[in-house]
Every structure is written in structure tokens, then in C-alpha cells.
C-alpha positions in Angstrom: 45.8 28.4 -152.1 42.9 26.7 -154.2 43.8 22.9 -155.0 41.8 19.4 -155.5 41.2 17.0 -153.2 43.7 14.8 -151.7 44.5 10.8 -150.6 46.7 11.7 -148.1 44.8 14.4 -146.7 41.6 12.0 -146.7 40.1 13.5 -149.7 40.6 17.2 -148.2 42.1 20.1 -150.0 44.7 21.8 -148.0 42.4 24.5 -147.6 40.1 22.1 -145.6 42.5 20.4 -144.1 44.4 23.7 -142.7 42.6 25.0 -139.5 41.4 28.4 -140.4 39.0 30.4 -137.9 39.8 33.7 -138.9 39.0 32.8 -142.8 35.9 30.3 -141.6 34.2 33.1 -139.4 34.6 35.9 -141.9 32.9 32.8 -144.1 29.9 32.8 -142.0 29.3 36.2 -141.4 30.2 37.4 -144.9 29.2 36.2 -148.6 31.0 33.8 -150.4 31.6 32.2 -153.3 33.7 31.6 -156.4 35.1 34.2 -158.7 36.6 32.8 -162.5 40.1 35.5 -162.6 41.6 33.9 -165.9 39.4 34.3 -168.9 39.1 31.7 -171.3 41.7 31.4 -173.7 44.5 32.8 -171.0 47.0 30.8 -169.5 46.7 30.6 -165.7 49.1 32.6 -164.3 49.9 34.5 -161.8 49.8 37.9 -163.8 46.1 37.4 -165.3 44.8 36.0 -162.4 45.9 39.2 -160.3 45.6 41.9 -162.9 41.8 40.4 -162.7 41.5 40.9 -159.1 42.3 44.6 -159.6 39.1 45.0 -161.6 41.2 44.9 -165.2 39.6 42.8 -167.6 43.0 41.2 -169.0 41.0 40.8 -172.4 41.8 43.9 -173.0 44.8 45.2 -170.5 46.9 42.5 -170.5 50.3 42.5 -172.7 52.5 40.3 -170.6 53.9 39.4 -167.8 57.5 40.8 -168.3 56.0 44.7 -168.3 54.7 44.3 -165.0 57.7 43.0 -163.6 59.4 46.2 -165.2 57.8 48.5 -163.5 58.1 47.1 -160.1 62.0 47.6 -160.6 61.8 50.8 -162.2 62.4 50.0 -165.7 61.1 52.7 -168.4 59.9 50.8 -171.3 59.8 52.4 -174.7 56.7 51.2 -177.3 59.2 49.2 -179.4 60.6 47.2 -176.1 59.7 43.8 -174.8 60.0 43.1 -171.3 60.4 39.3 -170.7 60.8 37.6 -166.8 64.1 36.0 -167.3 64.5 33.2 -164.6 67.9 31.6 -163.4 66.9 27.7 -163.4 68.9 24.5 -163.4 68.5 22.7 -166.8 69.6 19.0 -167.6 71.1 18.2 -170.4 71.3 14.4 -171.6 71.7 12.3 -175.2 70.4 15.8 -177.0 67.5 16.3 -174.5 67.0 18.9 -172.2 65.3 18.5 -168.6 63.6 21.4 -166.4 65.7 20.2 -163.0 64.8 23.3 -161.1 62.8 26.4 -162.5 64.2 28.3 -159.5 67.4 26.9 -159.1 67.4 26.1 -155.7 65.6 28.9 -154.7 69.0 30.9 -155.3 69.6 33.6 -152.6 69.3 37.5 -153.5 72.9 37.6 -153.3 74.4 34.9 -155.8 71.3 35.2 -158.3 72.8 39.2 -158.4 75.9 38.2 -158.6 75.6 36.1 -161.3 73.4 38.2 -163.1 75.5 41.4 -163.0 78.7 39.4 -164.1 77.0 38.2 -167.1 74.6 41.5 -167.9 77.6 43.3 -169.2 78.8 40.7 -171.8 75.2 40.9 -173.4 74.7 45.3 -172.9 74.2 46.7 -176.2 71.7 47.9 -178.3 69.5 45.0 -177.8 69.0 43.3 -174.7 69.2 44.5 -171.1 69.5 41.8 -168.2 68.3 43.2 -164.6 68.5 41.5 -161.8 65.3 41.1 -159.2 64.4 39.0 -156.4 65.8 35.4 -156.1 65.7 33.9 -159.7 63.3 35.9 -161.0 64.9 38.1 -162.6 64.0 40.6 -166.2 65.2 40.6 -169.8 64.6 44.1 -172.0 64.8 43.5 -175.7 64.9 46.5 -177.4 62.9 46.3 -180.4 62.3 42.4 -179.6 59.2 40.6 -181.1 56.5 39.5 -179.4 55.2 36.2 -180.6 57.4 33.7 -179.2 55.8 30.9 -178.0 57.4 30.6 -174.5 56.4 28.9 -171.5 56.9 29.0 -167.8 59.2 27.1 -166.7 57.6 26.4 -163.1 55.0 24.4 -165.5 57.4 22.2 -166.4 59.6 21.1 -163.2 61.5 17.7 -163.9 60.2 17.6 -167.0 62.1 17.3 -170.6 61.6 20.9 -172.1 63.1 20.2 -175.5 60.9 21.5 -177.9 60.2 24.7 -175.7 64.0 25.0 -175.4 64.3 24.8 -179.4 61.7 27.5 -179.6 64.4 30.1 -178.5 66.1 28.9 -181.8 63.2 30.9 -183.6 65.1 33.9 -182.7 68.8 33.6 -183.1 70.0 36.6 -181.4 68.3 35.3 -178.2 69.3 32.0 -178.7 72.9 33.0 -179.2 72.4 35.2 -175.7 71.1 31.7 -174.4 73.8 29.5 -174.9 76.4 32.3 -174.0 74.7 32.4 -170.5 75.1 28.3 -169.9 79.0 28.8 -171.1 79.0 31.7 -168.4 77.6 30.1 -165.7 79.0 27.1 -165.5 82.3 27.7 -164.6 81.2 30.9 -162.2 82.5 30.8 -158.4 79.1 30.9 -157.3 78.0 28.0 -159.3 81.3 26.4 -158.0 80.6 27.0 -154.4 76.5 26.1 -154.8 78.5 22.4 -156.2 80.7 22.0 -153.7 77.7 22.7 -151.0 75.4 20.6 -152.5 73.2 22.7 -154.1 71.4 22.7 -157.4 73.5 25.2 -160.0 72.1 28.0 -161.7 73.4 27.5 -164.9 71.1 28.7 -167.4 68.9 31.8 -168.4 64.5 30.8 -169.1 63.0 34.1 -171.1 59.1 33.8 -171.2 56.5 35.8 -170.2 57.0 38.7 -172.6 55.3 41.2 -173.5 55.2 45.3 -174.6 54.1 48.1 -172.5 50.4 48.1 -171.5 48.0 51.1 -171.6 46.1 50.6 -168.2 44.2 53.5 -166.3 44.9 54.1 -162.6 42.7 52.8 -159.9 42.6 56.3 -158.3 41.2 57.4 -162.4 38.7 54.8 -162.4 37.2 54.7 -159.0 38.5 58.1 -156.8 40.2 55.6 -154.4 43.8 55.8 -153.3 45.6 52.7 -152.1 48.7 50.7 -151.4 50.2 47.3 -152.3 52.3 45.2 -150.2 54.4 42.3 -151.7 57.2 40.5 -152.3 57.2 39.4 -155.5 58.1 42.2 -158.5 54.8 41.0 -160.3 52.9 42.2 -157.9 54.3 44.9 -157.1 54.2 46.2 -161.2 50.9 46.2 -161.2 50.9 48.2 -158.4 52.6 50.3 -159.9 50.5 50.7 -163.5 47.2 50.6 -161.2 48.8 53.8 -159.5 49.2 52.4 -155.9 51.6 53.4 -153.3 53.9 50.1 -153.2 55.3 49.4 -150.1 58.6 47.6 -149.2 58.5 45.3 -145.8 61.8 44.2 -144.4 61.3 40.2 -144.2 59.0 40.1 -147.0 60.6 37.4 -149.6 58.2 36.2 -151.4 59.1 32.7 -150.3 58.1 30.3 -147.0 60.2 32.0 -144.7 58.3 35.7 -145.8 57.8 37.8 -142.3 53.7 37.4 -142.0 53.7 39.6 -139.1 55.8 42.3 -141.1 53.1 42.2 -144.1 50.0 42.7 -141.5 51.6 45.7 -139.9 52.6 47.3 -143.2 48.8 46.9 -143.9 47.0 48.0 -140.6 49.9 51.2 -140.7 48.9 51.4 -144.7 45.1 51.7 -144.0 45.6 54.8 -141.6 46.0 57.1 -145.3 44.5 54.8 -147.8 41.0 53.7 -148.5 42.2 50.2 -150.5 45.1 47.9 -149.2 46.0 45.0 -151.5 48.3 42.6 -149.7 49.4 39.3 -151.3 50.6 35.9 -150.0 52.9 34.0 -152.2 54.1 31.3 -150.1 51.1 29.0 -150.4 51.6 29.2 -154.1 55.4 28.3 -153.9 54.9 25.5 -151.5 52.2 24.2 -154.3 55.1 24.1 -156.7 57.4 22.2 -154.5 54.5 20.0 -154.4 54.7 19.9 -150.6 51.5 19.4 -148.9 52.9 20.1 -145.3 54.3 23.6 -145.8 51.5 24.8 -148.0 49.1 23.6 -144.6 51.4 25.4 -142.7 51.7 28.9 -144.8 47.6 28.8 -145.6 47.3 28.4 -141.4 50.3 31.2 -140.9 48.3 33.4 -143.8 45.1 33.1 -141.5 46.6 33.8 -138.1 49.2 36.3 -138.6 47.2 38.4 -141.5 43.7 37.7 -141.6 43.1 37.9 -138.3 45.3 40.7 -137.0 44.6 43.1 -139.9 40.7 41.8 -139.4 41.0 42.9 -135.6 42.8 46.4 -136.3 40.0 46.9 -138.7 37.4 46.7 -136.2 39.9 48.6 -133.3 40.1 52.1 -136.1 35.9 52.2 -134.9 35.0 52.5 -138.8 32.8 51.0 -141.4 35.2 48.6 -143.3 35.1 45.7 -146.2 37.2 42.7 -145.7 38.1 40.6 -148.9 40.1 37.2 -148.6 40.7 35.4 -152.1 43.0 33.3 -153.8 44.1 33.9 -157.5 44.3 31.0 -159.1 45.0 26.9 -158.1 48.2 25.4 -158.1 47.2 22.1 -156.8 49.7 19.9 -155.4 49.7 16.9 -157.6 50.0 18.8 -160.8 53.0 21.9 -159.5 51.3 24.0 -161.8 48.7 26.8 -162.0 45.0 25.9 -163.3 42.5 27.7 -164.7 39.6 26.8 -162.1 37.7 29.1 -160.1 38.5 30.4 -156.8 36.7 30.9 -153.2 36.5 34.5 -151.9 34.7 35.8 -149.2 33.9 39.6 -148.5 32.9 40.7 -145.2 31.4 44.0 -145.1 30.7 45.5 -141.5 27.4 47.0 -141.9 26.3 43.8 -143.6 26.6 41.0 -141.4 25.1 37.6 -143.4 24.6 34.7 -141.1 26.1 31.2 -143.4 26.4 29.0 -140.3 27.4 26.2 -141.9 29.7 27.4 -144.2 33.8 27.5 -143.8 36.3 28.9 -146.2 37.4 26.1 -148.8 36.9 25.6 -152.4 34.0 23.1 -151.7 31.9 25.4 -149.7 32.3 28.2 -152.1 31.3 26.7 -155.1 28.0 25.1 -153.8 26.9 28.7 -152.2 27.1 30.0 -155.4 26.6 28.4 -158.3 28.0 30.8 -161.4 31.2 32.2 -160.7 31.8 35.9 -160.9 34.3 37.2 -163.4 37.5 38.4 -162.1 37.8 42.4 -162.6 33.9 41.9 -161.7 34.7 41.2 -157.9 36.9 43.6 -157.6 33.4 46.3 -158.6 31.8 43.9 -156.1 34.4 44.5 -153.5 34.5 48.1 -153.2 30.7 49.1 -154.7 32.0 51.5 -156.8 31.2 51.0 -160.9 34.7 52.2 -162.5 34.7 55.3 -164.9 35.8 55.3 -168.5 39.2 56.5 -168.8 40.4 57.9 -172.1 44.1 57.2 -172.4 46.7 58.2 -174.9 49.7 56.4 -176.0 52.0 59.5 -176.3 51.3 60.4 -172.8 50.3 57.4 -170.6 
């Protein structure tokens, strides 16, 4: 959700343009501030910025962003693998340059991106790579006994953009590259790229590896602070590291990780969740994806939907169950508009803890507000200690058995 200041929005953010009551009272009543989730050094994304927010210090349990995406679909990884997220986009090609048209393609539906995606995996299946498909475009890529230094780059960084330099990086690697331009000869002449044409839509003709990584050595949450919990989310990165932090992950009809997710499907699964856990995590990514777009209107609308239909119904079952509770609201990193990309910035949060009412009268939940309560911003995996008042125990892991 976090983002700079805007012309059209009178030198707002859409945070401070959106009206927010649920978010601005649990402002005033709780403590808030601004927490720094990537480290320096770490590309903003959505992985480090989460894995953070867990209370991992990615500094020294992150890997990559393809092995969390693995586990949310089940993949086994073995040492030697590398997991990269493999998404379908829509590339331009013109006078030897190539363009980043769409990063999603369209925003492909479930249904084509699998079709498309299990017509072309078993062309590739050998000893080497694995293509699975997930939700939408995003999709994953398993190279058995892959490298891991490629310099790769997300595509949703680089949306009308010409990418031909990190295209040509894929040439470092031949046998990927070779996979690479098999998948543009593939796609262009499938039916569903031929029906997304003759609709009017944005093809997905070609394959966009990056994010990769091998399998990370993290303890569970349940190891490191004797709390059980649950996840809910849309998105397979999420859900992964759910899955590695050793949280129930939960599946919500109507959750799609896109605008039209079901908000009122996500609270429920949470209120129902906190019956037999003590931590819910639930995560949001349409503010994010309307960032991308670089559409000011929807991201209003999904921060306003966020606070109505989540914050505020999961804040009032919380106080219905009659127990002491904590209530955290953060974002994970800024995509502001103007740029459709993620920055490194800090973040507002705000915890509201029921036996510890704080009285901030003025204050409302934006970026602005947060940053001039507090004027250092906590490190990511700090909050998370912060959050739950519990220091985490050192947990001894071994590679042969974790």
C-alpha cells in the first residue's frame, strides 16, 4: 500500500487519500510507526519484504524467491535444485530489441495460463528442468542441478520497457536459453494465444525465469516462539513461506490474488482461523497489483475494501471472542504508482494491543504519520518480536534432516 505523494491526489498518497476508519482508529489507540523489511543490499520484493515480517532476518534465511513458491505448490526440492518463478508475459520484439509489453500477460486466467503451461511442460521434461503451473501467470521453473548466479530481474520492474540486455542474460546459460526460445516458437501459434488475438487480448507468448534460488534452511515459527498459526493468501509466495515457517495454509474460495479477490472470504477464513490458532497472518495483494497497473483509482478502492471488509470485521470478531488480543496492520513494501515498481522505503504499521490502549489523537494510518511518530524505523523480522512479545529461541537445524 505504501506510495509517495501525488498531483492528482493533491499531494496525498493513496493511503491518505483512501478513507480508512478502521486503520485510523486502531492508529490512535495503538502505536505506530515505520518498520525498514528489506535490508540493505536486497532488492525490494515481495519475498524479502514478507519473509521479514515473519521475524526471518533474510540476511541470513533468504535463498530466493522461486523456493518459496515451491513449497506453496508442493514441490520437494533436492540441495542441488533451483527453483525459479517462471512468469507467462507478453514480450515485444522490434529491429533486434525486445520490449516488456505485459509482465502478466493480461492478467491470463487460471485456465489458459494451465493450459499453456502443461502443453509446453512435456516438450521440455527431462532430466533438467521441470515447468509447473500456479496461479495466473505466475507460474515455477525446477532446474535440476541449475546454477544460481544468474543475474535475473523481475519482470513487473520493467513493464513497457525495452529488456534487452536482461533478455540476453538468459544467453549466459544456453540450455535455458534454448528452453526460452522453444517456449516463444510454442506459444505463438497455440489456440489459446489464437483465441486471446482474435478477443483482443494481450498474448502470452513467452516464458520470464527470475527469482531463483536453492532450498533455504529456516526454523518453524512454532520452534522459535511455541506459537501455532495459519496463513491465508492468494498468492503461492505467500503461501511458501507459510509453509517453511510451519503454518497451517489455508485455501479461500474467491481468493485470487488479484482486484476482484473475495475480501469478505479472506476475513472469515481468519476470524474461523483464530478459533485454534494463536497467530493469523493474512495478506492483501491487490493494492500491490493495482500499484503495478499504475492505477490510482483501484489501488484507493482495494486499500478502502482492505479496511472495511478485513480490518474491521476481523478487528470486531476479535473483541466479540471476550479475549485479550494484538492487532497488527502493515504493508510490506511501496510500489508507488508513478514508478510500477517496488521500493526499498520504509513502511507504516500499527499494532493495537487490547490491554494497552495508547491515546495518538491526532494520528491516522498513512505513511506521513508514521514516520514523524517515530523517527528510526524498526527492522523487519524485529516487528514481528515486537508484535507477539515473545524473543524467538535458537534453533539448531541440520541440512540432512530439515
Amino acid at each position: 500500500m505504501g506510495d509517495f505523494p501525488m498531483e492528482e491526489l493533491g499531494g496525498k498518497t493513496a493511503l491518505e487519500a483512501a478513507r480508512t476508519p478502521a486503520m485510523d482508529r486502531m492508529s490512535r489507540l495503538g502505536e505506530i510507526g515505520t518498520v525498514q523489511t528489506i535490508p540493505e543490499g536486497f532488492s525490494p520484493g515481495s519475498d524479502v519484504a514478507n519473509m521479514s515480517l515473519l521475524g526471518y532476518d533474510p540476511r541470513q534465511f533468504y535463498t530466493g524467491r522461486g523456493p518459496l513458491e515451491a513449497a506453496a505448490m508442493g514441490i520437494s526440492m533436492n540441495p542441488e535444485d533451483v527453483a525459479f518463478r517462471c512468469n507467462l508475459v507478453t514480450l515485444g520484439f522490434k529491429e533486434g530489441r525486445v520490449f516488456m509489453v505485459d509482465y502478466s500477460a493480461g492478467h491470463i486466467s487460471d485456465e489458459e495460463a494451465h493450459q499453456l503451461i502443461e502443453d509446453f511442460a512435456p516438450t521440455i521434461a527431462g532430466r533438467s528442468f521441470h515447468l509447473y503451473p500456479g496461479v495466473s501467470y505466475r507460474n515455477l521453473l525446477m532446474w535440476h542441478g541449475g546454477p544460481e548466479g544468474l543475474a535475473t530481474v523481475p519482470p513487473h520492474d520493467f513493464t513497457g520497457m525495452d529488456v534487452t540486455d536482461a533478455w540476453h542474460v538468459y544467453e549466459e546459460e544456453p540450455l535455458l536459453y534454448e528452453m526460452l526460445t522453444k517456449a516463444i516458437q510454442f506459444f505463438h501459434k497455440h489456440p489459446v494465444n489464437e483465441k486471446r488475438r482474435q478477443e483482443g487480448k494481450r498474448p502470452a507468448n513467452a516464458l520470464w525465469p527470475w527469482g531463483q534460488g536453492r532450498k533455504p534452511l529456516m526454523p518453524k515459527i512454532s520452534e522459535r516462539f511455541g506459537l501455532n498459526g495459519a496463513v491465508i493468501a492468494a498468492v503461492d509466495l505467500i503461501r511458501g513461506l507459510g509453509v517453511w515457517a510451519g503454518l497451517d495454509v489455508l485455501k479461500v474460495e474467491g481468493a485470487t490474488g488479484y482486484l476482484d479477490t473475495d475480501y469478505g472470504a479472506k476475513a472469515n477464513a481468519a476470524i474461523e482461523a483464530l478459533k485454534d490458532n494463536q497467530l493469523v497472518v493474512l495478506h492483501l495483494e491487490a493494492p500491490d497489483e493495482a500499484s503495478h497497473m499504475g492505477n490510482v483509482k483501484e489501488k484507493i478502492k482495494a486499500i478502502e475494501r482492505f479496511d472495511k471488509e478485513i480490518v474491521a470485521v476481523v478487528w470486531d470478531a476479535l473483541k466479540d471472542m471476550g479475549c485479550t488480543y494484538r492487532l497488527m496492520v502493515v504493508t510490506d513494501h511501496f510500489t508507488p504508482i508513478r514508478l510500477r515498481t517496488h521500493g526499498p522505503f520504509p513502511v507504516p504499521y500499527c499494532i493495537y494491543d487490547s490491554t494497552d490502549i495508547q491515546d495518538n489523537p491526532n494520528a491516522s494510518f498513512s505513511e506521513k504519520v508514521a514516520e514523524n511518530i517515530k523517527d528510526e524505523p524498526l527492522e523487519g523480522h524485529e516487528l514481528f518480536e515486537r508484535f507477539i512479545g515473545i524473543e524467538p529461541v535458537y534453533v539448531e537445524l541440520d541440512p540432512k534432516k530439515k
